[in-house]
N, C-alpha and C positions, 0 to 999 in steps of 0.2 A: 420765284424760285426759292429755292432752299439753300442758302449759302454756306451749310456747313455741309451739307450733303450737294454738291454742284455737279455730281454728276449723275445724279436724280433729273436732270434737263433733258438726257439725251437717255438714259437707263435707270428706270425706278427698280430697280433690282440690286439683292445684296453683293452683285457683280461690281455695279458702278461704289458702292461704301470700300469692300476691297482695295481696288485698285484707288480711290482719294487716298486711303489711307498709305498704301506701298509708294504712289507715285509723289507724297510730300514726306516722303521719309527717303535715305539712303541705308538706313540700316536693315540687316536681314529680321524678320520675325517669323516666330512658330506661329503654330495653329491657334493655341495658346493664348500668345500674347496679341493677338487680332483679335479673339472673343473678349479680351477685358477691354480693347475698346469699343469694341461693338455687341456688348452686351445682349442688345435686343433680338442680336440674331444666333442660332446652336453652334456650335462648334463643330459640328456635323455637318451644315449647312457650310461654313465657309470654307471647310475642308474640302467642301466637292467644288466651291468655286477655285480653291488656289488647284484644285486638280484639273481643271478648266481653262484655266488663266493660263497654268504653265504649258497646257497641249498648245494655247495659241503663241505661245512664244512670249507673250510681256509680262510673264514671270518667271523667273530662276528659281527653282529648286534642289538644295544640296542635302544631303543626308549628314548627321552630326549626331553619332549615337545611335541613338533608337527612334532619332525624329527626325522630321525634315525641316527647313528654314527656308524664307521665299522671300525675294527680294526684286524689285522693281526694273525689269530689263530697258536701260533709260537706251538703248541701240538698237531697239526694235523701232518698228518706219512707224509706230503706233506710238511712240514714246511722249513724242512732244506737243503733239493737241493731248494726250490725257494729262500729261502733264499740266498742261495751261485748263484746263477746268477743274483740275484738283486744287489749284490756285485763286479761283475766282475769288473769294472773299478777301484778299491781300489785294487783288486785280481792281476790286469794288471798291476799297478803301485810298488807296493810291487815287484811282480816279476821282472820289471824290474831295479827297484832301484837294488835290489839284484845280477841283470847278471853285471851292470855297475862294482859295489864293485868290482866281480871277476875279471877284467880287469888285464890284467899284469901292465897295464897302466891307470888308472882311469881318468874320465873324469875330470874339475876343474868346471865344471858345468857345470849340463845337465836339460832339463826341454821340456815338451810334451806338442808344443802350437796348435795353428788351431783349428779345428772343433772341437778337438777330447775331447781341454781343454771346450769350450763354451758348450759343450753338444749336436752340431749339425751332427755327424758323423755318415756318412752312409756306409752301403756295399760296397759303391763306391768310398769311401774318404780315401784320403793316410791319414798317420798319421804323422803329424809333428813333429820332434824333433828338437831341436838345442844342438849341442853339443860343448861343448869351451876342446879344448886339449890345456896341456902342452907344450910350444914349440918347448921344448928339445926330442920329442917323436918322434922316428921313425916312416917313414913316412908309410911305408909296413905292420907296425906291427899296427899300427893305424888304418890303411884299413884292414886288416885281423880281426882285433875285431869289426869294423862298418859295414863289410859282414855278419858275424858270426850274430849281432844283428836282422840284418834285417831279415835274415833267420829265428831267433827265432823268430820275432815278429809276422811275415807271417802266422809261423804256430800255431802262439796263436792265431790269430784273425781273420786272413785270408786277410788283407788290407796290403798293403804293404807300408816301410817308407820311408819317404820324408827326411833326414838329412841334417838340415843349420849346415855345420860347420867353426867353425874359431878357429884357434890360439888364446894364450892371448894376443898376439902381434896383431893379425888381429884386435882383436874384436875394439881394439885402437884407429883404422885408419879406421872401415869401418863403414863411415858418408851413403854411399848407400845403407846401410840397419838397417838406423836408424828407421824406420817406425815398419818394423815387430819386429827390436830387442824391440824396445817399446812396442808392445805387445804382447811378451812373458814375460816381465816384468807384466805385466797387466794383463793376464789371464792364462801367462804360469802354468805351476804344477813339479814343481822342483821334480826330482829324482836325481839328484847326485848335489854335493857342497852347497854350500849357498844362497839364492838368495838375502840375503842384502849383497854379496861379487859383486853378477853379479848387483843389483844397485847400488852400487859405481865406478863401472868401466862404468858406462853409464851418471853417472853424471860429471864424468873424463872426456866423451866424449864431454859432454855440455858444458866445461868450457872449 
């Protein structure tokens, strides 16, 4: 699935981008300011969805001036499953901070970089993780909880993942993937440890 677009699952149409966008926001927007976040699509186009949208009721339309402003009717019987898909990638992360915790063995910092952090993730796109284990951590028992995730992840989203992992000793010493660890710092979305513990150990590695 496409986690910034989630309701691309159920509507690959500029319908389901609309309504994510009204349904994680409470404030009113123009026509306007829905084309700066959804560039890709005319401003033509979205005008005849919010003209669309408010015929079925789960959008509010007021007049203000010379324009109108459209706002998320969270009272409509249609409110709260759109709402809960316009959520999914907070939904994603929650769950998996939550599988990490149950670990017999917990990560020492974990965090979901690539496509998946920037917003650009498709049907087609692995999902990035990088995962820093303890050193002292069996190796079998390790690989048995990094299977186990991927499997759950699969069957959340349907994309399968991509895990950068390293020891805390690895992460120390490895200057060859100073590029990407810099941006998971940078755009990664931490689900397990600290991520001012994992930028101190990268300015370790700069000194």
């Amino acid at each position: 699935m496409e986690l910034s677009q989630p309701l691309s699952t159920i509507t690959p149409t500029l319908d389901g981008h609309v309504l994510a966008v009204l349904a994680r926001n409470d404030a009113p927007f123009t026509t306007g300011q829905l084309h700066q976040i959804l560039p890709q699509h005319s401003q033509e186009g979205i005008r005849k969805v919010l003209l669309r949208l408010t015929k079925q009721g789960i959008v509010h339309s007021v007049r203000v001036g010379n324009t109108f402003t459209y706002r998320f009717n969270r009272d409509h019987l249609a409110a709260e499953p759109i709402a809960e898909l316009a959520l999914l990638q907070e939904t994603f992360l929650q769950r998996l901070e939550t599988l990490l915790k149950s670990w017999q063995v917990s990560p020492v910092y974990a965090a979901v970089f690539g496509s998946a952090a920037r917003g650009s993730m498709t049907v087609n796109s692995d999902l990035d993780l990088l995962l820093i284990r303890p050193d002292d951590v069996s190796a079998d028992l390790w690989e048995t909880q990094v299977n186990d995730l991927m499997g759950n992840v699969f069957r959340w989203l349907g994309n399968d993942v991509r895990p950068l992992q390293f020891t805390v000793a690895e992460l120390a010493t490895s200057k060859g993937n100073e590029p990407v660890l810099r941006s998971v710092l940078n755009e990664g979305l931490t689900v397990a440890g600290s991520r001012s513990w994992f930028a101190k150990q990268l300015r370790r590695k700069k000194n």
